[in-house]
Each structure stands twice: as C-alpha cells, then as structure tokens.
C-alpha positions, 0 to 999 in steps of 0.5 A: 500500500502507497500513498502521496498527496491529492489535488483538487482535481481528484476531488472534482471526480466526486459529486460527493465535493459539487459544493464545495468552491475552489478555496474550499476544494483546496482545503480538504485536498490538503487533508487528503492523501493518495493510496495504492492497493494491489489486487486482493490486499486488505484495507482494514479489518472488522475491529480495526480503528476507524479513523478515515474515510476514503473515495474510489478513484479506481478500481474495486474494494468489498465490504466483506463480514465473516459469518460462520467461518466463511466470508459474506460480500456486504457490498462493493464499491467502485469509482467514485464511491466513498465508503467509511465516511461516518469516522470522520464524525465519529470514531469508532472500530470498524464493523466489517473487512474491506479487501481491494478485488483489483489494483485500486486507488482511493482517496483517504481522508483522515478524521484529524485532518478533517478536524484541521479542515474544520479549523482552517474552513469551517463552511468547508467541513460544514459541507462535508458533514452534510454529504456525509449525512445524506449518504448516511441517510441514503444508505440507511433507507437502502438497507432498510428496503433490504431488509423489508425485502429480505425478511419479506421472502424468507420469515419462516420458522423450520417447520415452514409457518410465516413468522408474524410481524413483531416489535421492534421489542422483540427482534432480538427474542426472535433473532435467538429464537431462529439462529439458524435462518437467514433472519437469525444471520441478519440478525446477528449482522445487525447487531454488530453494525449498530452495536 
C-alpha cells in the first residue's frame, strides 16, 4: 500500500465535493492523501480503528463480514464511491473487512485532518458533514428496503409457518429464537453494525 498527496482535481471526480468552491476544494485536498492497493490486499479489518474515510478513484474494494467461518460480500464499491465516511464524525472500530478485488486507488481522508479542515474552513467541513449525512441517510433507507425485502421472502420458522410481524421489542427474542435462518444471520449482522 502507497500513498502521496491529492489535488483538487481528484476531488472534482466526486459529486460527493459539487459544493464545495475552489478555496474550499483546496482545503480538504490538503487533508487528503493518495493510496495504492494491489489486487486482493486488505484495507482494514472488522475491529480495526476507524479513523478515515476514503473515495474510489479506481478500481474495486468489498465490504466483506465473516459469518460462520466463511466470508459474506456486504457490498462493493467502485469509482467514485466513498465508503467509511461516518469516522470522520465519529470514531469508532470498524464493523466489517474491506479487501481491494483489483489494483485500486482511493482517496483517504483522515478524521484529524478533517478536524484541521474544520479549523482552517469551517463552511468547508460544514459541507462535508452534510454529504456525509445524506449518504448516511441514503444508505440507511437502502438497507432498510433490504431488509423489508429480505425478511419479506424468507420469515419462516423450520417447520415452514410465516413468522408474524413483531416489535421492534422483540427482534432480538426472535433473532435467538431462529439462529439458524437467514433472519437469525441478519440478525446477528445487525447487531454488530449498530452495536
């Protein structure tokens, strides 16, 4: 893995930066580095301090979650997609691995950096948190409709009875209760990225 600095125009490849004015663009570049990753190379792993978002400039990563010893692909990201962007607000441990499927290049962000970003632009950093927001709100109806979906296709017990609605209350109960369906999977998977 390598990595050296970016300039404003890597930052206009992204619409997640349209706001942003040039002054602007200048100052979140400034906290931005470059990083090169060889085909299957990991990024990061489940558990590893989050402390940087980062943007596709090439290539493929997944988001892979080990679940009864084998690898579930959560999702992939490609150009121009920005992933672990919630750690510049907050800090916290990863909740899944993320391996490059090609050689890819991505633009990481580091939440220092973005904390002097909010000293040196504050409309700037002001901007950021809104983007990010929106794609957290994005992603968050997204993986509800999965999981609408998901649950829809496939609530039943092993003797083949639908599952009847519950409460958010009582997710959990039924999540125990079933730890060999694909709802007690999603169930668990849940857990660990809202715990």
């Amino acid at each position: 893995m390598s990595s050296s600095a970016v300039g404003v125009e890597h930052l206009r490849q992204f619409p997640f930066f349209a706001q942003l004015n040039e002054e602007e663009l200048t100052a979140v570049a400034g906290a931005c580095k470059l990083r090169t990753l060889a085909a299957k190379e990991w990024l990061f792993r489940a558990g590893d301090s989050g402390t940087s978002a980062f943007l596709v400039l090439s290539g493929r990563v997944a988001v892979l979650l080990r679940a009864e010893g084998r690898f579930e692909v959560l999702d992939t990201f490609a150009n121009g997609s920005i992933f672990g962007e919630l750690c510049l607000i907050e800090q916290s441990a990863r909740s899944a691995d993320v391996r490059a499927l090609d050689g890819t290049l991505l633009i990481e962000i580091d939440a220092d950096d973005f904390a002097r970003i909010q000293q040196i632009s504050p409309i700037a950093a002001v901007k950021v948190i809104k983007e990010v927001t929106l794609r957290t709100c994005e992603r968050l109806r997204a993986v509800n409709q999965r999981i609408e979906t998901y649950l829809a296709g496939d609530l039943r017990t092993n003797s083949g009875s639908t599952i009847p609605p519950i409460a958010l209350t009582e997710f959990d109960d039924l999540v125990a209760a079933h730890p060999d369906t694909k709802l007690g999977f999603f169930g668990r998977l849940l857990a660990r990225l809202w715990s």
